[in-house]
C-alpha positions as CSV (number, residue, x, y, z in Angstrom):
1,X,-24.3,9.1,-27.0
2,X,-22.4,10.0,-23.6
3,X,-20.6,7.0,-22.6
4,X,-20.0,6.7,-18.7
5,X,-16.0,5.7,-18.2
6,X,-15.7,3.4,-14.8
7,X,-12.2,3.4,-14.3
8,X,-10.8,0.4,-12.0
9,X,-7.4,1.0,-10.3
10,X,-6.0,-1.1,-7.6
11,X,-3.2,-4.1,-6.4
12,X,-2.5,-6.9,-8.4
13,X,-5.0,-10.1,-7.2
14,X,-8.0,-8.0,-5.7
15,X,-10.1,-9.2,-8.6
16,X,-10.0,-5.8,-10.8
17,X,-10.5,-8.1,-14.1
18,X,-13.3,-10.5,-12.5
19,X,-15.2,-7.2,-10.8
20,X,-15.1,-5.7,-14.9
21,X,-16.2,-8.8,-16.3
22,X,-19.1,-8.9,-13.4
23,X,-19.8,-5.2,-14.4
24,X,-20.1,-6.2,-18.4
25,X,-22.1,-8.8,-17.8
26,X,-21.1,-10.6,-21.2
27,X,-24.2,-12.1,-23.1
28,X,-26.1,-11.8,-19.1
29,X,-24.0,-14.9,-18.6
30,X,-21.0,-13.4,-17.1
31,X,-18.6,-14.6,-20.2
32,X,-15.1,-13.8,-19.3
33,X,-14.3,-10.0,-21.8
34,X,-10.9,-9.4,-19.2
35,X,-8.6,-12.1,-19.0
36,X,-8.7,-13.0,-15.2
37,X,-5.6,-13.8,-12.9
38,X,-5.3,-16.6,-10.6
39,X,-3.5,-15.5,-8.0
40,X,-0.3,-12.3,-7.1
41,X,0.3,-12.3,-10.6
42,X,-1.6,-9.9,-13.3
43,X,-2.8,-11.0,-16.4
44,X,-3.3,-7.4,-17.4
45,X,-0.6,-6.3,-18.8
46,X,-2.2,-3.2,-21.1
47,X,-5.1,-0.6,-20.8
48,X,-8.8,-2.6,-21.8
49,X,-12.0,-1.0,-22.4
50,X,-15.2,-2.9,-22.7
51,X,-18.7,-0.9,-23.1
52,X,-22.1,-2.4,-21.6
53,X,-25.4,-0.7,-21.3
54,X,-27.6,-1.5,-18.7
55,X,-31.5,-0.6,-19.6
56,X,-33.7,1.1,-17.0
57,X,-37.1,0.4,-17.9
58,X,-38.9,0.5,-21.9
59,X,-37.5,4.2,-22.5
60,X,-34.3,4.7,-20.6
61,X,-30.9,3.2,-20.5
62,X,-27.2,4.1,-19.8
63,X,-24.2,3.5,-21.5
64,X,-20.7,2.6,-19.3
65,X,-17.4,1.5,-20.2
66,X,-15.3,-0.4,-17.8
67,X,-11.2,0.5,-18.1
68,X,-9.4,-2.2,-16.5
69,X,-5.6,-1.5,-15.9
70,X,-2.4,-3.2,-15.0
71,X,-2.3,-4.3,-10.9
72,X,-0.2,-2.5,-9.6
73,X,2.2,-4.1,-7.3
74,X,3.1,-7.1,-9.3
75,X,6.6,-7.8,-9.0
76,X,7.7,-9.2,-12.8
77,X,6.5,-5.4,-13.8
78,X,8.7,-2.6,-12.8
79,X,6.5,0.7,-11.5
80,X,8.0,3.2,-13.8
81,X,6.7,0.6,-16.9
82,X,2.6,0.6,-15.0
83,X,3.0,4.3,-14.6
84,X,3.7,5.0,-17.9
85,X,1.2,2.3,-19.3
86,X,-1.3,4.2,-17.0
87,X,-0.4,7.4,-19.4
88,X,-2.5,6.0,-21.8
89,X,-5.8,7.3,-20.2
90,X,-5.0,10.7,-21.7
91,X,-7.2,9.2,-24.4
92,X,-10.3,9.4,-22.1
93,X,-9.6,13.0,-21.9
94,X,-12.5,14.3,-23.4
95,X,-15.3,12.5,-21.2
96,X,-12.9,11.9,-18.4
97,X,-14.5,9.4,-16.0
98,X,-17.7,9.0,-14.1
99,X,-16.1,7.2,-11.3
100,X,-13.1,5.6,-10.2
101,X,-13.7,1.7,-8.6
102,X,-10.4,1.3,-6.2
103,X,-10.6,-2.1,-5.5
104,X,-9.6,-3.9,-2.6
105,X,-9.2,-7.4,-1.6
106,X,-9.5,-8.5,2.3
107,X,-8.6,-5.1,4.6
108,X,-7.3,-2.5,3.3
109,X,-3.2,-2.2,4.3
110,X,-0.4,-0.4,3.4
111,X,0.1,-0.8,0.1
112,X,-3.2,0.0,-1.0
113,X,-3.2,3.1,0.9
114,X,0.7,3.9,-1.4
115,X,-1.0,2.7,-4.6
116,X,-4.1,5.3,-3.6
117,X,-2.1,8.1,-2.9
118,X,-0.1,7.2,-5.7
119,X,-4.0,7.5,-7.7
120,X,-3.9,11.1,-6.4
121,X,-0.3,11.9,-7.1
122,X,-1.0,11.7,-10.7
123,X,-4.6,12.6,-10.7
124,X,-4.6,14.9,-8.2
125,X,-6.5,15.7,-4.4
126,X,-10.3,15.5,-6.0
127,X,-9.8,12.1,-7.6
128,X,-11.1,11.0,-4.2
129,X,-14.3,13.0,-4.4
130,X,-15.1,10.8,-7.5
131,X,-13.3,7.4,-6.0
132,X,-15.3,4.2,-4.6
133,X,-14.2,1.5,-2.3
134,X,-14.6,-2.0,-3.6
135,X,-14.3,-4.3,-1.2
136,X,-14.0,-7.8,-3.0
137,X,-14.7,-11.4,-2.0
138,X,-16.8,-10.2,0.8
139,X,-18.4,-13.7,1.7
140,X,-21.4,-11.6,3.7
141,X,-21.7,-9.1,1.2
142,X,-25.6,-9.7,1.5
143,X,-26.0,-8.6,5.1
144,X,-25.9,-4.6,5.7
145,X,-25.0,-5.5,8.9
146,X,-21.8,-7.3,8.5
147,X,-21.2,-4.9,5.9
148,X,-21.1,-2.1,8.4
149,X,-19.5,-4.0,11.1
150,X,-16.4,-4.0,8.9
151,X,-16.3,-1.2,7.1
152,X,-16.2,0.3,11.2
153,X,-13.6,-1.9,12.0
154,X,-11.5,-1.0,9.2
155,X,-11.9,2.7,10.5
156,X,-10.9,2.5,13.7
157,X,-7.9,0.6,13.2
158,X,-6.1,2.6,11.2
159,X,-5.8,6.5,11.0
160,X,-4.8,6.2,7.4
161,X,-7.6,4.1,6.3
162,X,-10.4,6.1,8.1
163,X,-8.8,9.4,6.3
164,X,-9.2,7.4,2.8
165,X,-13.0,6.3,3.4
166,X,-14.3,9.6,4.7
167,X,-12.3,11.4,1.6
168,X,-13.7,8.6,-1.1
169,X,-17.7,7.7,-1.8
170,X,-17.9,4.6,0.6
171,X,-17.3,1.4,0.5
172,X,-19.5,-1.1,-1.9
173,X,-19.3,-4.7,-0.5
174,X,-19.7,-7.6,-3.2
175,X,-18.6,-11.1,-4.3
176,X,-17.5,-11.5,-7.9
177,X,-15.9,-15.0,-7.4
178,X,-14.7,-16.1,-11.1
179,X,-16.8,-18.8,-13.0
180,X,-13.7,-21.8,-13.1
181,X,-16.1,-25.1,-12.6
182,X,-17.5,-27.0,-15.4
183,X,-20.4,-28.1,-13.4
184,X,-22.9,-26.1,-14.7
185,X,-24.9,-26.1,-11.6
186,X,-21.9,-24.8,-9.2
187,X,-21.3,-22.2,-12.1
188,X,-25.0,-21.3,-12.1
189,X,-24.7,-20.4,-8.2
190,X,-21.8,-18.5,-8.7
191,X,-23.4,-16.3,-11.2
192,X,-26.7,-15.9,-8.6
193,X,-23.9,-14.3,-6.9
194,X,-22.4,-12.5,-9.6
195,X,-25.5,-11.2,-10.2
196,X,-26.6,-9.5,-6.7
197,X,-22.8,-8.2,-6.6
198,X,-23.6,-6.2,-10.0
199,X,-27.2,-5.2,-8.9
200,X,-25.4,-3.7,-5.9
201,X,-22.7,-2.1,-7.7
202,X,-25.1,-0.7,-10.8
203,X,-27.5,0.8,-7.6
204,X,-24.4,2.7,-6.3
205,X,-23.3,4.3,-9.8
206,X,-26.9,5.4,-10.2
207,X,-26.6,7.3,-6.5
208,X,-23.4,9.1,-7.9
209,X,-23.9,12.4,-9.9
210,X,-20.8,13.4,-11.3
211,X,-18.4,13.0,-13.6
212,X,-14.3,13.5,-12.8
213,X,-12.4,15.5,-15.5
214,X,-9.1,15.9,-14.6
215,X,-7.4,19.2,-16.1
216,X,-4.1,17.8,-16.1
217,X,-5.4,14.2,-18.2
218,X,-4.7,15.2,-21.6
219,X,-1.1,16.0,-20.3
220,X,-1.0,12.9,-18.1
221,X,1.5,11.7,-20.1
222,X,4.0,14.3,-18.9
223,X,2.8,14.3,-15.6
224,X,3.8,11.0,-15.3
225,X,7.1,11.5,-16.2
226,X,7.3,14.3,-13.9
227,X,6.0,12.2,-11.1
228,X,8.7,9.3,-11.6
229,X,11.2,12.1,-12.2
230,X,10.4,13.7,-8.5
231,X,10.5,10.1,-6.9
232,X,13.8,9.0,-8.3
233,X,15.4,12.4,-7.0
234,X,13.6,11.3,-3.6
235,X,14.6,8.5,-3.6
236,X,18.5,9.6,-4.5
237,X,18.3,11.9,-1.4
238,X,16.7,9.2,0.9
239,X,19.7,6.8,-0.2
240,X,22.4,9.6,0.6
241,X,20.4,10.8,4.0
242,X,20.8,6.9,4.9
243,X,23.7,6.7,4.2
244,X,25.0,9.9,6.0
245,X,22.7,8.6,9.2
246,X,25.1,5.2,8.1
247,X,28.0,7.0,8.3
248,X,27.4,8.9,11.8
249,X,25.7,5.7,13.0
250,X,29.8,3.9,13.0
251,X,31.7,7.7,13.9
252,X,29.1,7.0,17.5
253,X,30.3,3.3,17.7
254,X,33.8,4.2,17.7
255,X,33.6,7.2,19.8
256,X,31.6,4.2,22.1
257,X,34.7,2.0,21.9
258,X,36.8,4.4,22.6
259,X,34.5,5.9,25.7
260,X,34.4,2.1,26.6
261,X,38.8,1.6,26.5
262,X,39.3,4.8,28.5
263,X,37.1,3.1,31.5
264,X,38.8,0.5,31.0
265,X,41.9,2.0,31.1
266,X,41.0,4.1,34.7
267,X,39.2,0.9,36.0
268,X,42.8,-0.7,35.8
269,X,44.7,1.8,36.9
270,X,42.3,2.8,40.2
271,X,42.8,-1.3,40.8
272,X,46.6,-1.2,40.4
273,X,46.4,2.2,42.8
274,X,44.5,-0.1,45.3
275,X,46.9,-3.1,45.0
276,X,49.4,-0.8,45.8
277,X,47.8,1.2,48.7
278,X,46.8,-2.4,49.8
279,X,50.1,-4.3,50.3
280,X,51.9,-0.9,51.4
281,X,49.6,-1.0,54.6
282,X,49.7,-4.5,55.4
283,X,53.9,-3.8,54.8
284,X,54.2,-1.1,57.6
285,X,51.2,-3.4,59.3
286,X,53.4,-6.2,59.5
287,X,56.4,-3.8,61.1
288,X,58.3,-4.8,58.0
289,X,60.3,-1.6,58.1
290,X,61.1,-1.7,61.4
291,X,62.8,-5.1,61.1
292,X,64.4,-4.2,58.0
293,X,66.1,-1.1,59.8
294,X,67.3,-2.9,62.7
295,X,68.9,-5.8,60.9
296,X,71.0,-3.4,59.3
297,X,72.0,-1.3,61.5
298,X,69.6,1.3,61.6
299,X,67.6,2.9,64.3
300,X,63.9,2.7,64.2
């Protein structure tokens, strides 16, 4: 049985562990399989796997299994200890994964784009070949329209962004909104929605035809250790370059201060030159001199 590995990567509260449970479908009643989180804080703290099979008529069906990780980007867990729980997908080595779900909440910014190129890093440049956009809690996620209005949006307003979409398989719209009411009938419209969000999501997987084996994931252990090993010397360099640029930053203010004393300096003394030039002309003005010479005798 070839089992089709769905791999879901992407920041702490974008709904990584409701999308998985949306995808599993638990007893076609949504059950929660993947503890969901609440809020900026993950609730996945380890690699989990859950398999589902979704049946295509009387004689066909496929097997998947979603791999939910740690959200990245949660402060009470340090990146080198995500990283290295993220080593434990060497195990998936052999059947490597079908595709990769990068999961976004709300548009994409910054850190999503570090997290994803931080997915390529250790993977490598053709993760993205084998990467979908999730765009969560997408209240229009119905209407192809508004669907396309934003995914344009999001391209034209950042260079980065654009560069990730054209690079990854698209963008899938949806609205997995956890089940969290006991009203049974509010929890029964949430799982209509629930329910068109997977049909949209199991539509797209059947659209892609390939599978991403990544030479390097049996090793990825190591390479992970390499990776954090290359950003802490960065990051040693970065600290020193700052504080060299630190360093010449105050050498420029004093050699300012000292530019600035200098005027000063020349300011006072082409006053004091002035003063002086001033009252020795209203002195010989005045006749002062004469006066001076003839009260003592002198001649003028």
């Amino acid at each position: 049985m070839t089992i089709k590995n769905i791999l879901l990567i992407g920041k702490t509260g974008n709904g990584k562990s409701t999308l998985a449970n949306t995808l599993v479908n638990k007893n076609d009643n949504f059950e929660e399989v993947f503890k969901e989180s609440d809020g900026s804080r993950s609730k996945t703290k380890d690699i989990q796997s859950e398999h589902f099979t979704v049946k295509l008529g009387e004689l066909w069906e496929i097997d998947y299994q979603v791999i939910d990780t740690p959200g990245m980007g949660d402060n009470r867990f340090d990146e080198k200890v995500i990283l290295n729980k993220l080593a434990e997908l060497s195990k998936f080595a052999d059947t490597g994964f079908y595709q990769v779900f990068f999961v976004v909440k709300g548009r994409l910014n910054n850190e999503d784009i570090e997290i994803y190129n931080s997915l390529k890093d250790i993977f490598g440049e053709e993760v993205s070949k084998y990467t979908t956009i999730v765009r969560t809690d997408f209240k229009g996620f119905r209407d192809r329209e508004k669907c396309e209005t934003d995914r344009k949006e999001l391209v034209e307003n950042n260079e980065k962004v654009k560069k990730m979409v054209e690079l990854c398989n698209g963008i899938v719209y949806v609205n997995n909104p956890p089940l969290m009411d006991d009203d049974e009938e509010i929890n029964e419209k949430l799982r209509q929605i629930c329910r068109e969000s997977r049909k949209k999501l199991l539509s797209h997987l059947l659209q892609v035809n390939a599978s991403y084996r990544p030479e390097g994931l049996a090793q990825l252990n190591k390479k992970i250790d390499d990776y954090l090993e290359q950003r802490e010397i960065l990051q040693k360099e970065l600290e020193e370059l700052r504080e060299a640029a630190k360093e010449n930053i105050n050498k420029e203010k004093e050699l300012k201060a000292k530019k600035e004393q200098i005027a000063r300096l020349e300011a006072k003394v082409q006053q004091e030159i002035k003063n002086a030039s001033y009252w020795k002309d209203r002195w010989s003005g005045l006749g002062v001199g004469s006066r001076f010479f003839r009260l003592f005798g002198g001649s003028s």
